[in-house]
C-alpha positions in Angstrom: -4.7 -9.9 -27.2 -3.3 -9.9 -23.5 -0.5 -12.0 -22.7 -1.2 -15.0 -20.2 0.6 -15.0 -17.5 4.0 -17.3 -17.6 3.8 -20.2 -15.7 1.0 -19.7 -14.0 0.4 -21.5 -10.8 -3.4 -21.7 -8.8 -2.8 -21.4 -5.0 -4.9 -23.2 -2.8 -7.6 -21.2 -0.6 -6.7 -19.0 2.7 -9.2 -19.6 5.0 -9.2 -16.6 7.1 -9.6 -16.9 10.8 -13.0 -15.5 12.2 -13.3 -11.4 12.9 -13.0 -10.3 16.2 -15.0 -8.6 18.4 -13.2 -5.0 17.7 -13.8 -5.8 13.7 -17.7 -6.1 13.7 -20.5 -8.8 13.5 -21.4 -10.9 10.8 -21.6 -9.2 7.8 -24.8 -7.9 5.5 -25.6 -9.5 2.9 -23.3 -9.2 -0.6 -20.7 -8.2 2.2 -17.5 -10.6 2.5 -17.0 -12.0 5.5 -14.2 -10.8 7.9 -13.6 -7.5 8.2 -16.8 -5.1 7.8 -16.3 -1.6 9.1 -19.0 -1.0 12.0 -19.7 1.6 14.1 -18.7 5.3 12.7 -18.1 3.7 9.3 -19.8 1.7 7.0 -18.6 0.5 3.1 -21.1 1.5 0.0 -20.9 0.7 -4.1 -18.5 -2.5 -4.2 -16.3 -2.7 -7.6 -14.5 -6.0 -8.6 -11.5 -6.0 -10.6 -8.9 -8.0 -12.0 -5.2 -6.7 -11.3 -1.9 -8.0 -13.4 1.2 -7.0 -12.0 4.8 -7.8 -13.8 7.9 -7.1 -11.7 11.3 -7.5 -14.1 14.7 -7.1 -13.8 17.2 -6.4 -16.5 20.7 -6.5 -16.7 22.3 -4.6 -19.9 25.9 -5.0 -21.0 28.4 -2.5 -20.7 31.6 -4.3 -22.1 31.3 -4.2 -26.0 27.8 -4.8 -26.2 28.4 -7.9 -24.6 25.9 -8.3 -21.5 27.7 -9.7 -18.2 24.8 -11.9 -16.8 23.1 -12.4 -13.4 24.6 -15.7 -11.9 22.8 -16.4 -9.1 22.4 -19.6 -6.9 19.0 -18.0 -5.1 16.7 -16.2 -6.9 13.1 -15.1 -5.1 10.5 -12.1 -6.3 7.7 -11.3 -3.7 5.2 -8.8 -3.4 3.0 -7.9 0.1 -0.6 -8.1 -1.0 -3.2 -7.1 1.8 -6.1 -9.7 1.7 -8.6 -8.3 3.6 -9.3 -5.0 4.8 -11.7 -2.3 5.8 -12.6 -1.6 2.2 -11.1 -4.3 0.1 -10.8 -8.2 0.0 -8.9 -10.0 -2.1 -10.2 -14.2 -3.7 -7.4 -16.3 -2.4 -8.6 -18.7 -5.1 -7.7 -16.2 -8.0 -4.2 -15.5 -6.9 -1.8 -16.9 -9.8 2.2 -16.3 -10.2 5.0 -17.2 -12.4 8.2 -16.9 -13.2 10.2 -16.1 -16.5 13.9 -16.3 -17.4 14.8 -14.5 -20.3 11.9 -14.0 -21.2 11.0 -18.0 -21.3 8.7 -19.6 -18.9 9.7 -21.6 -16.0 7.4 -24.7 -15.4 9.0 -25.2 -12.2 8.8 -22.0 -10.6 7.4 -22.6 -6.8 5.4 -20.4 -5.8 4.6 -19.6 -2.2 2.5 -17.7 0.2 2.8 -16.4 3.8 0.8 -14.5 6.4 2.8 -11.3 7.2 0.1 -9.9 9.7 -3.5 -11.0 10.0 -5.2 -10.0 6.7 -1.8 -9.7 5.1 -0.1 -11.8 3.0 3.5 -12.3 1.1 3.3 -14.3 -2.5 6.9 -15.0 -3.3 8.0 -16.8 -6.9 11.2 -18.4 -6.7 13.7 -20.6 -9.9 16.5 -21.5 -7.6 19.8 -21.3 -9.4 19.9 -19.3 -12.5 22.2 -17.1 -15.3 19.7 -15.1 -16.7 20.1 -11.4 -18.5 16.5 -10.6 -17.2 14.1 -12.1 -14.6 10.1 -11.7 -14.7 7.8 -12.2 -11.8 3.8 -12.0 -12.9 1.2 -11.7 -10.0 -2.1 -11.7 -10.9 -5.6 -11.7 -8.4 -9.3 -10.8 -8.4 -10.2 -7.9 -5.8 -13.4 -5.7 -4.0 -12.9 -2.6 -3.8 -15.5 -0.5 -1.5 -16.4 3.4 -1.1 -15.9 4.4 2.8 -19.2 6.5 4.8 -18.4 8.1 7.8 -20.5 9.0 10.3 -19.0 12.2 11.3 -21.1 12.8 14.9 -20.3 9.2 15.9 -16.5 9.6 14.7 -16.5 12.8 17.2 -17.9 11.2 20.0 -15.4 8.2 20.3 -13.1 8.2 23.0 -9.7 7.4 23.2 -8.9 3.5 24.2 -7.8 2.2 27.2 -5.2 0.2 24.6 -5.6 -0.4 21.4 -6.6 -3.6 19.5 -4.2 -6.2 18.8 -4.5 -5.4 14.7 -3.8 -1.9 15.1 -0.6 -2.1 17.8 2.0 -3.2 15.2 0.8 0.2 12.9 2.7 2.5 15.7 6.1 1.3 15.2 8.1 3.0 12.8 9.0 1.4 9.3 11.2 2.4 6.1 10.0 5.7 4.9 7.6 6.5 7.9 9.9 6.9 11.0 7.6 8.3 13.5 10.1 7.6 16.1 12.0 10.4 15.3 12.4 13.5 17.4 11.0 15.6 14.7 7.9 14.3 14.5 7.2 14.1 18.7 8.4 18.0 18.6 5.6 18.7 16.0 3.3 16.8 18.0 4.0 18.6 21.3 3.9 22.0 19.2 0.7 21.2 17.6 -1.9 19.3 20.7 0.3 22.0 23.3 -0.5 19.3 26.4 -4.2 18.7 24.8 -3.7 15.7 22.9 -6.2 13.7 25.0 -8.5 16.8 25.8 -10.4 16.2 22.2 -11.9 12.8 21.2 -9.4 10.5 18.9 -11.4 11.4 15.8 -10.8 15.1 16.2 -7.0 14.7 17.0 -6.4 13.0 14.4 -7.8 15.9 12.0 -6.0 18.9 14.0 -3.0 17.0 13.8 -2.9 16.2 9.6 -4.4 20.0 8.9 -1.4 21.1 10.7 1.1 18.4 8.9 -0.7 19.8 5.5 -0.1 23.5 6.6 3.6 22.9 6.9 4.1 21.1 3.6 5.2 23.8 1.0 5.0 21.7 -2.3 4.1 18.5 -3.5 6.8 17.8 -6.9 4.0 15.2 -8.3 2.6 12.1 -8.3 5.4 10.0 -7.6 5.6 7.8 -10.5 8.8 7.4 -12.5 8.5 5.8 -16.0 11.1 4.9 -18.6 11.0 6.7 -21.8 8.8 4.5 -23.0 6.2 5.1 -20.2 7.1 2.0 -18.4 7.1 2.3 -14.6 10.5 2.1 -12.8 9.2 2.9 -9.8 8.3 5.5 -6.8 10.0 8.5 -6.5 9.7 8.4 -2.6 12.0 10.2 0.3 10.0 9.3 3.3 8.3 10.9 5.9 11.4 12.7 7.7 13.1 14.2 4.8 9.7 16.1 3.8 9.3 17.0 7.5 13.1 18.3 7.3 12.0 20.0 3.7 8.9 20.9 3.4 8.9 18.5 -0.1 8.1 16.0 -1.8 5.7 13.5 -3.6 2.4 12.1 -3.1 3.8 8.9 -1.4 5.9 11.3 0.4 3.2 13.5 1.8 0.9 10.2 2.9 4.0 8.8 4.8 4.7 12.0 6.6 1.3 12.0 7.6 1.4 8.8 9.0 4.6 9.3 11.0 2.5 11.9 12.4 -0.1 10.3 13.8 2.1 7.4 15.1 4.5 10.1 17.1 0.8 11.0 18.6 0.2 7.3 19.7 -2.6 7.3 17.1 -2.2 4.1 14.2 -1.7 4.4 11.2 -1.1 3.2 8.0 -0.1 3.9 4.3 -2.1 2.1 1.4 -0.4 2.1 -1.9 -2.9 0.7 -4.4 -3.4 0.7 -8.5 -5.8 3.2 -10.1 -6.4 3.0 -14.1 -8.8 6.6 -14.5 -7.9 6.7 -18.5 -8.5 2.5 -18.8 -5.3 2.2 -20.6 -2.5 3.5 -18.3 -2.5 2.1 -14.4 -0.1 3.7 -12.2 0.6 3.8 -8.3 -0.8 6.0 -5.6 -0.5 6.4 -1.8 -2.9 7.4 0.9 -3.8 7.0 4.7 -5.5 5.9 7.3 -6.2 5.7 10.9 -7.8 3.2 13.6 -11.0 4.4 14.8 -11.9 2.6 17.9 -14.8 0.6 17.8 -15.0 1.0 13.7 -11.9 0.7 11.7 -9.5 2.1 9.6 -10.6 5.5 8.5 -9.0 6.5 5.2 -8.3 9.8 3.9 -6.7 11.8 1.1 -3.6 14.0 2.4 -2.9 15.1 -1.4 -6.4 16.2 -1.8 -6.6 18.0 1.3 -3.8 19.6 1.2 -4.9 22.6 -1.0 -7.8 22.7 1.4 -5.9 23.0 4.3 -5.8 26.6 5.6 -10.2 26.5 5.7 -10.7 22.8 7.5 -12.6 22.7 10.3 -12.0 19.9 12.6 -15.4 20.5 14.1 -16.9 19.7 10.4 -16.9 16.8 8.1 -14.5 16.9 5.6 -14.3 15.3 2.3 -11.9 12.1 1.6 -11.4 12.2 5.3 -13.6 9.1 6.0 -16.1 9.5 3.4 -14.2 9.0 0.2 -16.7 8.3 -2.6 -13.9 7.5 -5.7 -12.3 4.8 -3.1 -14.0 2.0 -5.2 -11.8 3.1 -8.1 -8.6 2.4 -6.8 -7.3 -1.0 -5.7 -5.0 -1.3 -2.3 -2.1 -3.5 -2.6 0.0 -3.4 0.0 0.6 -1.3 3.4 4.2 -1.5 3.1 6.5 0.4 0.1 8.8 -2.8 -0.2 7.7 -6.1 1.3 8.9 -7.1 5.4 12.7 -7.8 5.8 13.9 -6.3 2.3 15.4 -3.3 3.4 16.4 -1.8 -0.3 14.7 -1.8 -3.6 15.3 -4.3 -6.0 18.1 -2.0 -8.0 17.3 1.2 -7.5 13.2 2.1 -7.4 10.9 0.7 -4.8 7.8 -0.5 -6.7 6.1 -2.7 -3.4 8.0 -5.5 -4.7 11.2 -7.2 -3.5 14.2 -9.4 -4.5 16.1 -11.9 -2.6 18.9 -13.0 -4.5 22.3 -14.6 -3.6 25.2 -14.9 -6.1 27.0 -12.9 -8.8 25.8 -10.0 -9.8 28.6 -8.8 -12.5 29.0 -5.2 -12.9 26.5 -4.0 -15.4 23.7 -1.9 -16.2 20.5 -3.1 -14.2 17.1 -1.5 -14.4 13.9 -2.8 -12.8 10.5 -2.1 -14.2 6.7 -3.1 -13.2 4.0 -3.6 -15.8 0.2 -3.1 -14.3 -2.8 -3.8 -15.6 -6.6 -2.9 -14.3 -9.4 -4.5 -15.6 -12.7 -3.8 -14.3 -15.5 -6.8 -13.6 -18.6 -4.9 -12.8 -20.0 -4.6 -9.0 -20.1 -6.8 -6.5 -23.8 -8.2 -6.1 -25.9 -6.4 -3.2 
């Protein structure tokens, strides 16, 4: 039998502000309104799912078995949860969270929620004063997922912009784990175009420059998912973007953000999406991929992990698969564009997982561990 959620707590409804004229006209019907891809791309095969997500904290003892507790006088968990995108929407209505102390319910728990950036929210839990040995957060929502089509001709043809939408200028500035402003990254650049950025359309830039990011990569360690011995998530094992540039190494998450810095040192944005995939039905983990704004469309997503054992026969001049058309996108649900939510700038104790902690108190010195619980249920299509 699953376990209900603790404390569970309905939010009201978002109502989302009307699209733009850069994000499309009014949608098909069975499409969400908001954010429909137009143009080059278009969305196909749309999967609903139910996501669980369970962010703990635990403080062990260390003096005679005795455990030294968590005596705090704030206590807040939040997670970044993108709402509406090219290829996913979340319900506002089904959006629950709740709070447990040692490992009892809190009635009280407020729960809040924030617009981050248009289409992207932060739902934050929060007990006030507590002395706990463990704290749970549970986060639970409905979602769409879509499969991406793209129209590679069209994609070819489109030109760079004048300036770039409003929604896509804050995904050029550098962030934790992608930072593109780094002399590294506008070297490779300069290496790479050789004064020709802007001689080739957008579309076509964008390719040269991640086959040449992929051709400089010399491993990938894994996935990039570090479990307990029980095989309970602790969290990413991420570097970032510069320290697989410097390397040559890393994970997954890793090779996604270094492709992103990438395109950013290029004056092209782009994005991460870390999102929740369950291909056994029993065992959901994390993974990362990317994407880029295609003027006049939207955000094109693609693979880098997939590609990358592809890299030395791309042709830029050819469509490639999981670069814009990625048929298995429908199977995985994005979360967040962010490894750790705004304005947290470390992981909760030592892994990021997308979730943060704001806490002020005592924190006695003990053993502390943090550890997410996912769950993926699929709900069928959504009707055409």
């Amino acid at each position: 039998m699953r376990r209900p959620l603790l404390a569970a707590v309905c939010l009201g409804a978002i109502v989302f502000s009307p699209a733009s004229a850069d994000e499309g006209s009014a949608p098909a019907p069975g499409v969400p309104a908001g954010r429909p891809p137009r143009g080059a791309l278009s969305r196909r095969e749309g999967r609903i799912y139910d996501i669980e997500f369970n962010a703990t904290i635990y403080a062990a003892g260390t003096v005679k078995g005795v455990a030294d507790p968590l005596v705090l006088a704030q206590n807040s968990i939040e997670i970044p949860l993108t709402m509406l995108d090219t290829f996913s929407q979340v319900d506002p209505t089904s959006i629950r969270a709740g709070l447990s102390i040692n490992n009892n319910p809190v009635p009280g728990a407020s729960v809040q929620i924030g617009e981050l950036r248009r289409g992207v929210s932060a739902v934050k839990v929060e007990s006030g004063a507590v002395t706990c040995q463990n704290i749970a957060a549970q986060f639970a929502w409905r979602a769409a997922s879509w499969s991406s089509v793209l129209d590679e001709a069209v994609a070819a043809r489109t030109a760079w912009p004048q300036s770039w939408p409003d929604d896509a200028q804050p995904w050029l500035d550098p962030q934790p784990w992608i930072e593109s402003d780094q002399q590294i990254f506008g070297d490779f650049v300069q290496r790479t175009a050789q004064g020709n950025l802007h001689g080739v359309s957008v579309h076509i830039a964008a390719k040269e420059l991640v086959k040449a990011t992929l051709l400089n990569v010399r491993a990938v360690r894994s996935t990039g998912v570090i479990y307990d011995a029980t095989r309970v998530i602790r969290g990413l094992d991420i570097r970032g973007a510069k320290r697989m540039a410097e390397t040559g190494e890393g994970t997954s998450h890793d090779l996604a953000c270094l492709c992103v810095a990438v395109l950013r040192a290029a004056g092209i944005p782009s994005r991460i999406n870390v999102g929740i995939i369950d291909p056994d039905r029993h065992a959901p983990y994390f993974v990362t991929w990317a994407e880029y704004y295609l003027p006049d469309s939207g955000w094109v997503p693609f693979l880098p992990d997939d590609l990358r054992g592809k890299a030395t026969s791309l042709d830029s001049s050819l469509a490639w698969k999981n670069f814009g058309t990625v048929k298995d996108l429908n199977l995985v649900v994005p979360v967040s564009h962010w490894i750790l939510p705004e304005g947290i700038p470390a992981a909760p104790v030592e892994l990021p997982a997308l979730w943060g902690w704001r806490s002020a108190g005592a924190i006695q010195p003990c053993t502390m561990r943090e550890y997410t619980r996912l769950q993926m249920t699929s709900q069928g299509r959504v009707p055409e």
